[in-house]
Biopython code that builds the backbone (N, CA, C, O; Angstrom):
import numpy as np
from Bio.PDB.StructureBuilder import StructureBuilder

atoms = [
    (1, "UNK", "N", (0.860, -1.171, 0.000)),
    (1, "UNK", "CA", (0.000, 0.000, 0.000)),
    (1, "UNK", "C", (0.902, 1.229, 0.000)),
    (1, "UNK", "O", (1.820, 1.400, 0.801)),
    (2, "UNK", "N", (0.541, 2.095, -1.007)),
    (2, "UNK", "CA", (1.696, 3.150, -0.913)),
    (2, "UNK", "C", (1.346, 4.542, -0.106)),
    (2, "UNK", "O", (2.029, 5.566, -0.119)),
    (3, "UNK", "N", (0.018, 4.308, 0.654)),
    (3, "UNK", "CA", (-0.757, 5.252, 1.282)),
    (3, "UNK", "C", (-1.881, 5.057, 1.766)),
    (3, "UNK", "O", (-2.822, 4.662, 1.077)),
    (4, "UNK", "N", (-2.004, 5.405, 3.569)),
    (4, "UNK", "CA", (-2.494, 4.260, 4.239)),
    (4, "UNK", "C", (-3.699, 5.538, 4.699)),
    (4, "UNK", "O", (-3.381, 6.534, 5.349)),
    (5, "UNK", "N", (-5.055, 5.262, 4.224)),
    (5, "UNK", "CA", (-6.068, 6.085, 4.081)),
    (5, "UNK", "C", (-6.609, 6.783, 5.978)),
    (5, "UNK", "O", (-7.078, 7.874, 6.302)),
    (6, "UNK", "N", (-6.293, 5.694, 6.723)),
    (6, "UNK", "CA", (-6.689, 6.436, 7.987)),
    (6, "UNK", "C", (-5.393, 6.740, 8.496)),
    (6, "UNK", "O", (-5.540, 7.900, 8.879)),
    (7, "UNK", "N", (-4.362, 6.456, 8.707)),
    (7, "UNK", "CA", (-3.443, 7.079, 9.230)),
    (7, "UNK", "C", (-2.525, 8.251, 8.007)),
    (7, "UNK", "O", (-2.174, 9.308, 8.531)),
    (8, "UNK", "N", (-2.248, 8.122, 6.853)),
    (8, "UNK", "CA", (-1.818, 9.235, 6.223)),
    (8, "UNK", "C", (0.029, 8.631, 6.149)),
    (8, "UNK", "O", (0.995, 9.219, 5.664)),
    (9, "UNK", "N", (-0.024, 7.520, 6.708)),
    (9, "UNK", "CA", (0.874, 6.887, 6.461)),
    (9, "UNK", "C", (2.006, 6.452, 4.465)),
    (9, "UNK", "O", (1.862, 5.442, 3.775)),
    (10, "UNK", "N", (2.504, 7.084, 4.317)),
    (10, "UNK", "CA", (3.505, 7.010, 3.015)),
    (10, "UNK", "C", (4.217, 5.944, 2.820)),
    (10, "UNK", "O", (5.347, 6.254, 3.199)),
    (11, "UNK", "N", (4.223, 5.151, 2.549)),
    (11, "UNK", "CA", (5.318, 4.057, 2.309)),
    (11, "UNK", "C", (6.419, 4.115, 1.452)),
    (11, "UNK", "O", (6.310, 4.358, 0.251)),
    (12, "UNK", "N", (7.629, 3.869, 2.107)),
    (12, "UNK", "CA", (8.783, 3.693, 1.284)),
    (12, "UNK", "C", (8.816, 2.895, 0.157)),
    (12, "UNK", "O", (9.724, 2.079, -0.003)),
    (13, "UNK", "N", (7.949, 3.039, -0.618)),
    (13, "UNK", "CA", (7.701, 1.835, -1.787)),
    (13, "UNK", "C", (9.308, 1.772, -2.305)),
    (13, "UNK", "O", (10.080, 0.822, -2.180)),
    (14, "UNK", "N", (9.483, 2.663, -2.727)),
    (14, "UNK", "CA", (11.023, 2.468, -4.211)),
    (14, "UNK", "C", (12.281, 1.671, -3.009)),
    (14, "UNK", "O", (13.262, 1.072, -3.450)),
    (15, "UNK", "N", (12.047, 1.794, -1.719)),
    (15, "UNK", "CA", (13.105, 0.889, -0.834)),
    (15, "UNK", "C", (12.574, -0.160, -0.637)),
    (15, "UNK", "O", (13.340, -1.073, -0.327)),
    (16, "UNK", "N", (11.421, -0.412, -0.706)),
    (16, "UNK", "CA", (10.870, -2.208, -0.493)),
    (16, "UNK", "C", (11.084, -2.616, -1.891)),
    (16, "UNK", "O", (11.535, -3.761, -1.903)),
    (17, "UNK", "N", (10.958, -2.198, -2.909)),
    (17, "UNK", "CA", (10.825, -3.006, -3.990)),
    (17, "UNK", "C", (12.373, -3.169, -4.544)),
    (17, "UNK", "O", (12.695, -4.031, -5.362)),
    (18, "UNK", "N", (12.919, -2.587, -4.198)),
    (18, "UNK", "CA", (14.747, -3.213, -4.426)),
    (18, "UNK", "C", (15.205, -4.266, -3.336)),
    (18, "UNK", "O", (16.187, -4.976, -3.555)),
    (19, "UNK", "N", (14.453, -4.362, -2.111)),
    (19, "UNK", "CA", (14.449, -5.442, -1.573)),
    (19, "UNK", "C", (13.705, -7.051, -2.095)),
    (19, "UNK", "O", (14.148, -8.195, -2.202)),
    (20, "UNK", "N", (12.411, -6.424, -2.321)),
    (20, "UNK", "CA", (11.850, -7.437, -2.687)),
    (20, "UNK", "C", (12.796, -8.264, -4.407)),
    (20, "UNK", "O", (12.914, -9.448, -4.723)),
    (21, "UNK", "N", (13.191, -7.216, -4.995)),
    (21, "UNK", "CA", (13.886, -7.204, -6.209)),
    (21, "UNK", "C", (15.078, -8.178, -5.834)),
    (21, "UNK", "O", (15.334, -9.159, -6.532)),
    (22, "UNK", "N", (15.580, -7.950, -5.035)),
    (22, "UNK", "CA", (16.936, -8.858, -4.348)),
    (22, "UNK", "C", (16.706, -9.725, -3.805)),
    (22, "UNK", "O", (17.736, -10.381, -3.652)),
    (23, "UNK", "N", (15.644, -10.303, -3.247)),
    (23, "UNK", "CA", (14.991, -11.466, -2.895)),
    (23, "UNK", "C", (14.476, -12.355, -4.018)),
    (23, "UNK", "O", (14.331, -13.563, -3.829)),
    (24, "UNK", "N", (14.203, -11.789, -5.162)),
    (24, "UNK", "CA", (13.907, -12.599, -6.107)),
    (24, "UNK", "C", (12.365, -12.886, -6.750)),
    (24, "UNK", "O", (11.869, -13.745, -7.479)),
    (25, "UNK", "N", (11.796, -11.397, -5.900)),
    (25, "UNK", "CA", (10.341, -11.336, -5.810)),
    (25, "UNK", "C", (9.592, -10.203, -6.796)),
    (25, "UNK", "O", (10.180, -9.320, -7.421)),
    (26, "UNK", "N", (7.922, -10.488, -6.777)),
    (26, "UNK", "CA", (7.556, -9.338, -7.515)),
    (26, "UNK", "C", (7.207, -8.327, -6.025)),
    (26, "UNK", "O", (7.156, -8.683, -4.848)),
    (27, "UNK", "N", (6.998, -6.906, -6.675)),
    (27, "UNK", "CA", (5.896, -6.182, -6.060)),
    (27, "UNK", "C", (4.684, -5.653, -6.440)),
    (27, "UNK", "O", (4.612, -4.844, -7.366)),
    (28, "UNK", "N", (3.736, -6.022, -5.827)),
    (28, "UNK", "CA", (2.251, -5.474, -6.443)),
    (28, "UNK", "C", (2.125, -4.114, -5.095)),
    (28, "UNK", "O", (2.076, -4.467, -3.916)),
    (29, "UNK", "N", (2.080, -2.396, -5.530)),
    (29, "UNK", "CA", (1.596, -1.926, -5.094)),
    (29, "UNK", "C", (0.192, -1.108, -5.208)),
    (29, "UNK", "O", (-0.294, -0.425, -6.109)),
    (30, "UNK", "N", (-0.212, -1.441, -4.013)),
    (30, "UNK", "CA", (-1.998, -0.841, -4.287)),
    (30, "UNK", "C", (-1.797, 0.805, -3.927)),
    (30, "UNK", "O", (-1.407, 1.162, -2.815)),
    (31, "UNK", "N", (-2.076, 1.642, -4.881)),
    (31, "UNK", "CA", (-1.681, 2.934, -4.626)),
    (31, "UNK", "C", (-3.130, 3.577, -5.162)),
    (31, "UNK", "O", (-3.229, 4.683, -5.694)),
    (32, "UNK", "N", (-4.252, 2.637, -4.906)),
    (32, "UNK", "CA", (-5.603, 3.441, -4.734)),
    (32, "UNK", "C", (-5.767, 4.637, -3.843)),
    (32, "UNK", "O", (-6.053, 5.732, -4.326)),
    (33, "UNK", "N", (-5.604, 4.470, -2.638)),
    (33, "UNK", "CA", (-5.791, 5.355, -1.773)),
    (33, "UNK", "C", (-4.741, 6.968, -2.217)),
    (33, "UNK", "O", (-5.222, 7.962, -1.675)),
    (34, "UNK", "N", (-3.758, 7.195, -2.882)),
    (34, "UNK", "CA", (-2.593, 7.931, -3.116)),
    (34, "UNK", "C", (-3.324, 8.357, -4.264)),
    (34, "UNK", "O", (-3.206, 9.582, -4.297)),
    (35, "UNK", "N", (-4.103, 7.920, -5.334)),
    (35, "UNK", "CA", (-4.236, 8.241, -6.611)),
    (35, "UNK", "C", (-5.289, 9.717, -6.433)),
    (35, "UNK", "O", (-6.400, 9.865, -5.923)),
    (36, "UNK", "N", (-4.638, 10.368, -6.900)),
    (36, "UNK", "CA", (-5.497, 12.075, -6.619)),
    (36, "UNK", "C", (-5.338, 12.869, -5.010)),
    (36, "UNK", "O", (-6.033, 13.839, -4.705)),
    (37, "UNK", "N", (-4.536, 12.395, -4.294)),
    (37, "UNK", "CA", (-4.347, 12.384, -3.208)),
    (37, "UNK", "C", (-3.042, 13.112, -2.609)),
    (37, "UNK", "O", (-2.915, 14.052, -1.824)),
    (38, "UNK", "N", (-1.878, 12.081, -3.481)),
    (38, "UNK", "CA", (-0.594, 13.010, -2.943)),
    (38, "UNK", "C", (-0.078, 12.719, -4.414)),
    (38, "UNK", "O", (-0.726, 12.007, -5.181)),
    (39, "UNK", "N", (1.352, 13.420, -4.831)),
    (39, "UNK", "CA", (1.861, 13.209, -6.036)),
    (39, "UNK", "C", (2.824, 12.091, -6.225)),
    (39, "UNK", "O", (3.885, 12.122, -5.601)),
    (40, "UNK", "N", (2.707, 11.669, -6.570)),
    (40, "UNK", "CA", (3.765, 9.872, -7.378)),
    (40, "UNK", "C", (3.639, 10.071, -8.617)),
    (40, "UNK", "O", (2.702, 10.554, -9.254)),
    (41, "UNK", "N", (5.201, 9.449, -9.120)),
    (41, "UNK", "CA", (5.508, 9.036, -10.228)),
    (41, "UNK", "C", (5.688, 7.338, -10.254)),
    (41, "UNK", "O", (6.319, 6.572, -9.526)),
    (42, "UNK", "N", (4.963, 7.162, -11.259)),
    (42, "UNK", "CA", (4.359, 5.921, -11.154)),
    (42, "UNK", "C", (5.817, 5.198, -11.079)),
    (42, "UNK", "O", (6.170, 4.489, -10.137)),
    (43, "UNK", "N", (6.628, 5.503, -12.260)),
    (43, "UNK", "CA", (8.114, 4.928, -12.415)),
    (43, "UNK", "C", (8.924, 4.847, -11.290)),
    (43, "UNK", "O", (9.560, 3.861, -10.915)),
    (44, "UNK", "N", (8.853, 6.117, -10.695)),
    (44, "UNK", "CA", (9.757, 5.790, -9.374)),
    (44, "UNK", "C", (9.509, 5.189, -8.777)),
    (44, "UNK", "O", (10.411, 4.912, -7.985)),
    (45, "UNK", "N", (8.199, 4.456, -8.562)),
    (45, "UNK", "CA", (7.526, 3.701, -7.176)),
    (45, "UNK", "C", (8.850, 2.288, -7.416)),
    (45, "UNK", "O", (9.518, 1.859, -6.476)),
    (46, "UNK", "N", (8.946, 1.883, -8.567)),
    (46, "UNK", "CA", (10.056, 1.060, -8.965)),
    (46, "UNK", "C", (9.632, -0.514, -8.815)),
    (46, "UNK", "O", (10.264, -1.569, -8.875)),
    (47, "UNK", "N", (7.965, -0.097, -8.544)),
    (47, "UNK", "CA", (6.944, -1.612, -8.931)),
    (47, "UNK", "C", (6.565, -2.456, -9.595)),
    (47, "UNK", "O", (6.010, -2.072, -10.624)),
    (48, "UNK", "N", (6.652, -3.896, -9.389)),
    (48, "UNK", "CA", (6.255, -4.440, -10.845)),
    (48, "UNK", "C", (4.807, -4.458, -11.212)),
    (48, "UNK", "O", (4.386, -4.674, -12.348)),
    (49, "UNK", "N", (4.123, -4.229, -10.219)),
    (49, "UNK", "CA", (2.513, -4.236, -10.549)),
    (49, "UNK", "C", (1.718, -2.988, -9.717)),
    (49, "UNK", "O", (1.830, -3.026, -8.492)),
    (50, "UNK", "N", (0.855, -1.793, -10.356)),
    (50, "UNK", "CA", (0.713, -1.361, -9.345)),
    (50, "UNK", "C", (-1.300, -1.283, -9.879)),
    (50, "UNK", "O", (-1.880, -1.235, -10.963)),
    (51, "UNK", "N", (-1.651, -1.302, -8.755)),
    (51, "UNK", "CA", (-2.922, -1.223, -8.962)),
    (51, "UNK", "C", (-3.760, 0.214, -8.671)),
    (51, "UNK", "O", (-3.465, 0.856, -7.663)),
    (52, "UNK", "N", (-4.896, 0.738, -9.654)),
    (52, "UNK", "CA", (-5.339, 1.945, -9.273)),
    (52, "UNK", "C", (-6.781, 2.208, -9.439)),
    (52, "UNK", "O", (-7.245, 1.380, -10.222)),
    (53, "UNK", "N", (-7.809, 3.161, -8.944)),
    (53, "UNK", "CA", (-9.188, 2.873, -8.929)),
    (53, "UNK", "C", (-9.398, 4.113, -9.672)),
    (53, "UNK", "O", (-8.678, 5.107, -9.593)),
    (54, "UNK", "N", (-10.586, 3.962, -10.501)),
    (54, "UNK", "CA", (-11.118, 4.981, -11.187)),
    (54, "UNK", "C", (-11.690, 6.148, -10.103)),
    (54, "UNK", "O", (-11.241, 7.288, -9.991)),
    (55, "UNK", "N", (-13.039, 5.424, -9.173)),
    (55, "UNK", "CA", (-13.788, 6.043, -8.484)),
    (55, "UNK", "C", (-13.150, 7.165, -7.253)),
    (55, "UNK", "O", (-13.910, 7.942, -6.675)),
    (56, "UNK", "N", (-11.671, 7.116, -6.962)),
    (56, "UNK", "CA", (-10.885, 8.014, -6.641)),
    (56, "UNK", "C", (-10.625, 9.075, -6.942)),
    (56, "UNK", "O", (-10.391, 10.075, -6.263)),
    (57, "UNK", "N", (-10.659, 8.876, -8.182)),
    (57, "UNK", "CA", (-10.127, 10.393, -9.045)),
    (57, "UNK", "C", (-11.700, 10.880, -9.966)),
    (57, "UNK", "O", (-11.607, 11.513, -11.017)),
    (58, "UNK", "N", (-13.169, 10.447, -9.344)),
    (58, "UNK", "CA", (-14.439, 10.784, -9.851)),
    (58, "UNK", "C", (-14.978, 9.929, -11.209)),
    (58, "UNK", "O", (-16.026, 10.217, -11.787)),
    (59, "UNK", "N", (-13.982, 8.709, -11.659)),
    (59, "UNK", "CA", (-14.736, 7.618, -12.151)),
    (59, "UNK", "C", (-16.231, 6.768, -11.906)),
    (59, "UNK", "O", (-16.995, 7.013, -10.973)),
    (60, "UNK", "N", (-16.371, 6.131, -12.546)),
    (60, "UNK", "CA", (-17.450, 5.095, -12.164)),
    (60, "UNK", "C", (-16.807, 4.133, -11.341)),
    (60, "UNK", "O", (-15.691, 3.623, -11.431)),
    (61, "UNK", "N", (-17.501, 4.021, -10.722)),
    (61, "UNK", "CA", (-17.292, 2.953, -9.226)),
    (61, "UNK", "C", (-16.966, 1.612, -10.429)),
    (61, "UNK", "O", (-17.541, 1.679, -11.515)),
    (62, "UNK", "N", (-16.067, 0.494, -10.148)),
    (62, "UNK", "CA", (-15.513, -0.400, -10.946)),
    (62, "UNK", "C", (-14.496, -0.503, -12.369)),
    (62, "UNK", "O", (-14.008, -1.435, -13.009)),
    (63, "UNK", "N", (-14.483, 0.591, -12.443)),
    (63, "UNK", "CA", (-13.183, 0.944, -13.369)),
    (63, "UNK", "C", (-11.830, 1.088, -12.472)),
    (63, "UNK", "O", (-11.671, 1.671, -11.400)),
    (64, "UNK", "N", (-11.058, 0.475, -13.146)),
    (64, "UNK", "CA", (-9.493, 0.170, -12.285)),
    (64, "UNK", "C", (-8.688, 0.250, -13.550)),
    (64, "UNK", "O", (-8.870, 0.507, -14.740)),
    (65, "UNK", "N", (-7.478, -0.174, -12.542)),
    (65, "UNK", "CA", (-6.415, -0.284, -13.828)),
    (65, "UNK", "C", (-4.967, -1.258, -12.740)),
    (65, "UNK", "O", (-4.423, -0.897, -11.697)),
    (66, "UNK", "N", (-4.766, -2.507, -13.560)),
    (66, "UNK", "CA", (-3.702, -2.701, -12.955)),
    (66, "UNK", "C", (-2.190, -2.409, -14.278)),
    (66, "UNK", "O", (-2.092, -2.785, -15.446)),
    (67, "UNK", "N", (-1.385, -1.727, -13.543)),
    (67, "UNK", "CA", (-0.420, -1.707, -14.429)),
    (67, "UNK", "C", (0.877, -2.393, -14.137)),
    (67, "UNK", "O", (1.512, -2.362, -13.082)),
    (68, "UNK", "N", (1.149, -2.988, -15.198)),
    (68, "UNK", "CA", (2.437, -3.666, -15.268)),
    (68, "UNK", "C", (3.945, -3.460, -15.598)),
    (68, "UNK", "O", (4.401, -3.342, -16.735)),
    (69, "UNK", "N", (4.341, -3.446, -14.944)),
    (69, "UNK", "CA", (6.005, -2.877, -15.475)),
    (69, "UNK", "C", (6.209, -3.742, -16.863)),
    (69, "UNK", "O", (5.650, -4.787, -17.196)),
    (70, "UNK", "N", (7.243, -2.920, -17.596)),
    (70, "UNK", "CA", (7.825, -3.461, -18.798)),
    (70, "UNK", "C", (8.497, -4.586, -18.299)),
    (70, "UNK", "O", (9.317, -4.472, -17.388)),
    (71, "UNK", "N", (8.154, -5.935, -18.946)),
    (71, "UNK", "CA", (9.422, -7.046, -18.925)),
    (71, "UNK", "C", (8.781, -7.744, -17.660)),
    (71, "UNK", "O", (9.470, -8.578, -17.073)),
    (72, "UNK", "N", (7.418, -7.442, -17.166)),
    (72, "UNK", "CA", (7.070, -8.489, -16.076)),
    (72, "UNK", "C", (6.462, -9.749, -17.253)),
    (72, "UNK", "O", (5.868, -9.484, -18.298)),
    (73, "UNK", "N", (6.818, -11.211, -16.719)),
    (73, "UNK", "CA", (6.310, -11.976, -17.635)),
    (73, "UNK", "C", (5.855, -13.247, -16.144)),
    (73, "UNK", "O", (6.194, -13.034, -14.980)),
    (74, "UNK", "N", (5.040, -14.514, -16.612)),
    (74, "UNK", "CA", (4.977, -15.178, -16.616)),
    (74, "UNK", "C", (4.027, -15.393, -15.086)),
    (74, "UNK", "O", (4.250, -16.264, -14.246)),
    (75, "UNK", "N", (2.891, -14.295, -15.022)),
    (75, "UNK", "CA", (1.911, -13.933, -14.353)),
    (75, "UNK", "C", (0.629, -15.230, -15.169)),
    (75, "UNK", "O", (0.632, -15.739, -16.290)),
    (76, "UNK", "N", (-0.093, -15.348, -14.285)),
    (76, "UNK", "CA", (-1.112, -16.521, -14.870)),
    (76, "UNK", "C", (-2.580, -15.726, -14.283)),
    (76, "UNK", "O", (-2.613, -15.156, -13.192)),
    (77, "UNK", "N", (-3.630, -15.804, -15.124)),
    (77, "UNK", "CA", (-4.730, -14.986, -14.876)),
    (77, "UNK", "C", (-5.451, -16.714, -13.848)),
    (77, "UNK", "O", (-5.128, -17.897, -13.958)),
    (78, "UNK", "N", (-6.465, -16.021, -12.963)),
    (78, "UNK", "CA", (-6.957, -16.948, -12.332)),
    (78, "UNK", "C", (-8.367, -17.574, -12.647)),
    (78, "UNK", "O", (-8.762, -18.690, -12.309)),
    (79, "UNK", "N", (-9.278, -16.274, -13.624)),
    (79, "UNK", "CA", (-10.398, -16.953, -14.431)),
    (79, "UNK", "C", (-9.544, -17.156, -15.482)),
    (79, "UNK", "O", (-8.489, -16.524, -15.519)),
    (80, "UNK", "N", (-9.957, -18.277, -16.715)),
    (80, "UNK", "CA", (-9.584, -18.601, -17.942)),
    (80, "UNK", "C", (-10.843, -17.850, -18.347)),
    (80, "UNK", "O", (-11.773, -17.461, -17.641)),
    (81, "UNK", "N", (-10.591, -17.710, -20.023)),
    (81, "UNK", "CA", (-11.567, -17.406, -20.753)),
    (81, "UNK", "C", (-11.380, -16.608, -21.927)),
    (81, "UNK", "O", (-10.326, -16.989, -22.434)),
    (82, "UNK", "N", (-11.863, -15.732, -22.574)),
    (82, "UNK", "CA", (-11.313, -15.130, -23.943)),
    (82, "UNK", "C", (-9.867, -14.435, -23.943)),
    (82, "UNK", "O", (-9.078, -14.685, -23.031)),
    (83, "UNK", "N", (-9.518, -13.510, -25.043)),
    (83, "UNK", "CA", (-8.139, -13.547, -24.645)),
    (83, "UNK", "C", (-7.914, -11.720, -24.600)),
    (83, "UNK", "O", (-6.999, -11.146, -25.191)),
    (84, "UNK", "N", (-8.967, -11.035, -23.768)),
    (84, "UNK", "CA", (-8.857, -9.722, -23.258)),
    (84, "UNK", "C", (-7.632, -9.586, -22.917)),
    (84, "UNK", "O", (-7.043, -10.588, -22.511)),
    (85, "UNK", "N", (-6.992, -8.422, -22.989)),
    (85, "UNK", "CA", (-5.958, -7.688, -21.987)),
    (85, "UNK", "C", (-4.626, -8.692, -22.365)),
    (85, "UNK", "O", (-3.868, -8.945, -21.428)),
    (86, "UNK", "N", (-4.416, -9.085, -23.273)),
    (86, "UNK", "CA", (-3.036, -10.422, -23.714)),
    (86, "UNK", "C", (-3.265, -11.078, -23.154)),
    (86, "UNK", "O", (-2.545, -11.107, -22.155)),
    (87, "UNK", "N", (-4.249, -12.041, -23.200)),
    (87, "UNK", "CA", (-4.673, -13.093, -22.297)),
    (87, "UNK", "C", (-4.489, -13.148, -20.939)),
    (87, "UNK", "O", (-4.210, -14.083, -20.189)),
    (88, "UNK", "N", (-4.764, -11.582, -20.691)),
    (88, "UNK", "CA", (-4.538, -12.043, -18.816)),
    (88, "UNK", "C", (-5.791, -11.544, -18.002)),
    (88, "UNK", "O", (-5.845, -11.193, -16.823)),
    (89, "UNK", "N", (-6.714, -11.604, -18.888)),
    (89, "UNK", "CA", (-7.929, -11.582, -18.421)),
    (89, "UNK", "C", (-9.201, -11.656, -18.696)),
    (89, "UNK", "O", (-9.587, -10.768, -19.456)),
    (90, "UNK", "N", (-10.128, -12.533, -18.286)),
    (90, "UNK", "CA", (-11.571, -13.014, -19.399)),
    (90, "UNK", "C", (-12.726, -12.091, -18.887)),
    (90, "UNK", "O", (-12.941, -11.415, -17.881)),
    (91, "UNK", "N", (-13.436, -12.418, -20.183)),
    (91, "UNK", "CA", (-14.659, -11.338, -19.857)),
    (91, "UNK", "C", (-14.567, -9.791, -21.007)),
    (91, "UNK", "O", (-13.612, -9.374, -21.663)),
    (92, "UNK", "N", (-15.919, -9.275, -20.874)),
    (92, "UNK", "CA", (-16.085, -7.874, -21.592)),
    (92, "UNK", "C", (-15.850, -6.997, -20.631)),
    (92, "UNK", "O", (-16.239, -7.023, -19.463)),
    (93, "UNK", "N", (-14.899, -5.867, -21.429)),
    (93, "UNK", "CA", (-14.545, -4.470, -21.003)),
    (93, "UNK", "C", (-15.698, -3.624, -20.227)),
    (93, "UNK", "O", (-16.922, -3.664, -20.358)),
    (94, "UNK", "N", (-15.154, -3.112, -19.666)),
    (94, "UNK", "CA", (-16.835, -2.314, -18.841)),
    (94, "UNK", "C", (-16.882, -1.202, -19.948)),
    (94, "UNK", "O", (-16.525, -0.178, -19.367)),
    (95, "UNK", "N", (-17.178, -0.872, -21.403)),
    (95, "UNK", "CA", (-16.745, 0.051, -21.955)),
    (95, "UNK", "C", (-17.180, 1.493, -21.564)),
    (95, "UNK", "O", (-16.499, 2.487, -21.309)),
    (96, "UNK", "N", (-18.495, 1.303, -21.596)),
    (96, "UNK", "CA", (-19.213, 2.369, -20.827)),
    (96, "UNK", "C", (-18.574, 2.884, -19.958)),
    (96, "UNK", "O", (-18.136, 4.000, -20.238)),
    (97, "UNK", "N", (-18.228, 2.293, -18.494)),
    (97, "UNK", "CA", (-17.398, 2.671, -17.494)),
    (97, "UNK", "C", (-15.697, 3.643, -18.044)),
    (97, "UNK", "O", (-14.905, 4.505, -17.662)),
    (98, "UNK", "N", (-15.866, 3.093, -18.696)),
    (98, "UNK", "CA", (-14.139, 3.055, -19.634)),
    (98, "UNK", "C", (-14.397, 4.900, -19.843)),
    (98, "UNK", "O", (-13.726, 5.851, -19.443)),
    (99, "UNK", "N", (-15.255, 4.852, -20.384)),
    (99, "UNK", "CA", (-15.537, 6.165, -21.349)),
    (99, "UNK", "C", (-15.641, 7.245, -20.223)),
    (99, "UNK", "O", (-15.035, 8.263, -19.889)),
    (100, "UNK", "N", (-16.730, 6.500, -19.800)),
    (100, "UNK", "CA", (-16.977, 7.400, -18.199)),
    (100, "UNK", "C", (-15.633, 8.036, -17.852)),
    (100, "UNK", "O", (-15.598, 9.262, -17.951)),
    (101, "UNK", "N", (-14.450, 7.371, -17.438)),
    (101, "UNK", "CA", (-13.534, 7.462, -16.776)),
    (101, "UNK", "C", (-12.766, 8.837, -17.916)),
    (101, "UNK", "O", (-12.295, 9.814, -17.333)),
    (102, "UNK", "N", (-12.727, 8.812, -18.916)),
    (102, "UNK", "CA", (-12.290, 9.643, -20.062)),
    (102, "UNK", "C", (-12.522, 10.538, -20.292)),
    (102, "UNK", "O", (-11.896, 11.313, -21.014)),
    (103, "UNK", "N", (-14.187, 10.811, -19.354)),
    (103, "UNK", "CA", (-15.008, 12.191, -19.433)),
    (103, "UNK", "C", (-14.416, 12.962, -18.404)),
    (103, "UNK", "O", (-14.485, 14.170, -18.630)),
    (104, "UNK", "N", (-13.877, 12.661, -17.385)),
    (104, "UNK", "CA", (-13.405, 13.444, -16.137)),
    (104, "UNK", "C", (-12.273, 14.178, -16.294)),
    (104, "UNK", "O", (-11.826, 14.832, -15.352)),
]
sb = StructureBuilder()
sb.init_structure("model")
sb.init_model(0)
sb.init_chain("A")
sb.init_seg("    ")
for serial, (resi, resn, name, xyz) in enumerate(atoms, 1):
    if name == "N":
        sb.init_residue(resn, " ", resi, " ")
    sb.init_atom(name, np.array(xyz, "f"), 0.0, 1.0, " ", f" {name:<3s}", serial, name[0])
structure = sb.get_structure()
């Protein structure tokens, strides 16, 4: 979590993830709570996955976005099914929602 909604708490993300990096690990940071909130550069966070919510920044409630660093590979989606998003995720786009999010 790169920002901890009741305490106001900041996390050292870019120093955990060179740890986790040296361990041999990914990092997924959830930086919902931070998104419209305080300023980050997504790059520096130095994450391999970071996740973010539309309805934060005045989206439709269910629009997200997980983003992936360049060169993350060999992630496995947990529903199977069509081959959305490079096959890493089944199901139809919320498009509507999508657009929504585009109007703000």
């Amino acid at each position: 979590m790169l920002a901890n909604n009741e305490t106001g708490a900041v996390q050292p993300v870019a120093k955990v993830a060179e740890m986790v990096r040296a361990a041999g690990g990914l990092l997924h940071v959830d930086a919902i709570q931070a998104l419209g909130k305080i300023t980050f550069d997504i790059n520096s966070l130095k994450a391999d996955l970071v996740t973010l919510s539309g309805h934060k920044i005045g989206g439709p409630k269910g629009v997200g976005a997980l983003i992936l660093a360049e060169g993350v590979r060999g992630l496995e989606p947990w529903l199977r099914g069509g081959g959305q998003e490079l096959g890493r995720r089944a199901g139809t786009e919320n498009v509507a929602g999508l657009w929504g999010s585009e109007l703000r």
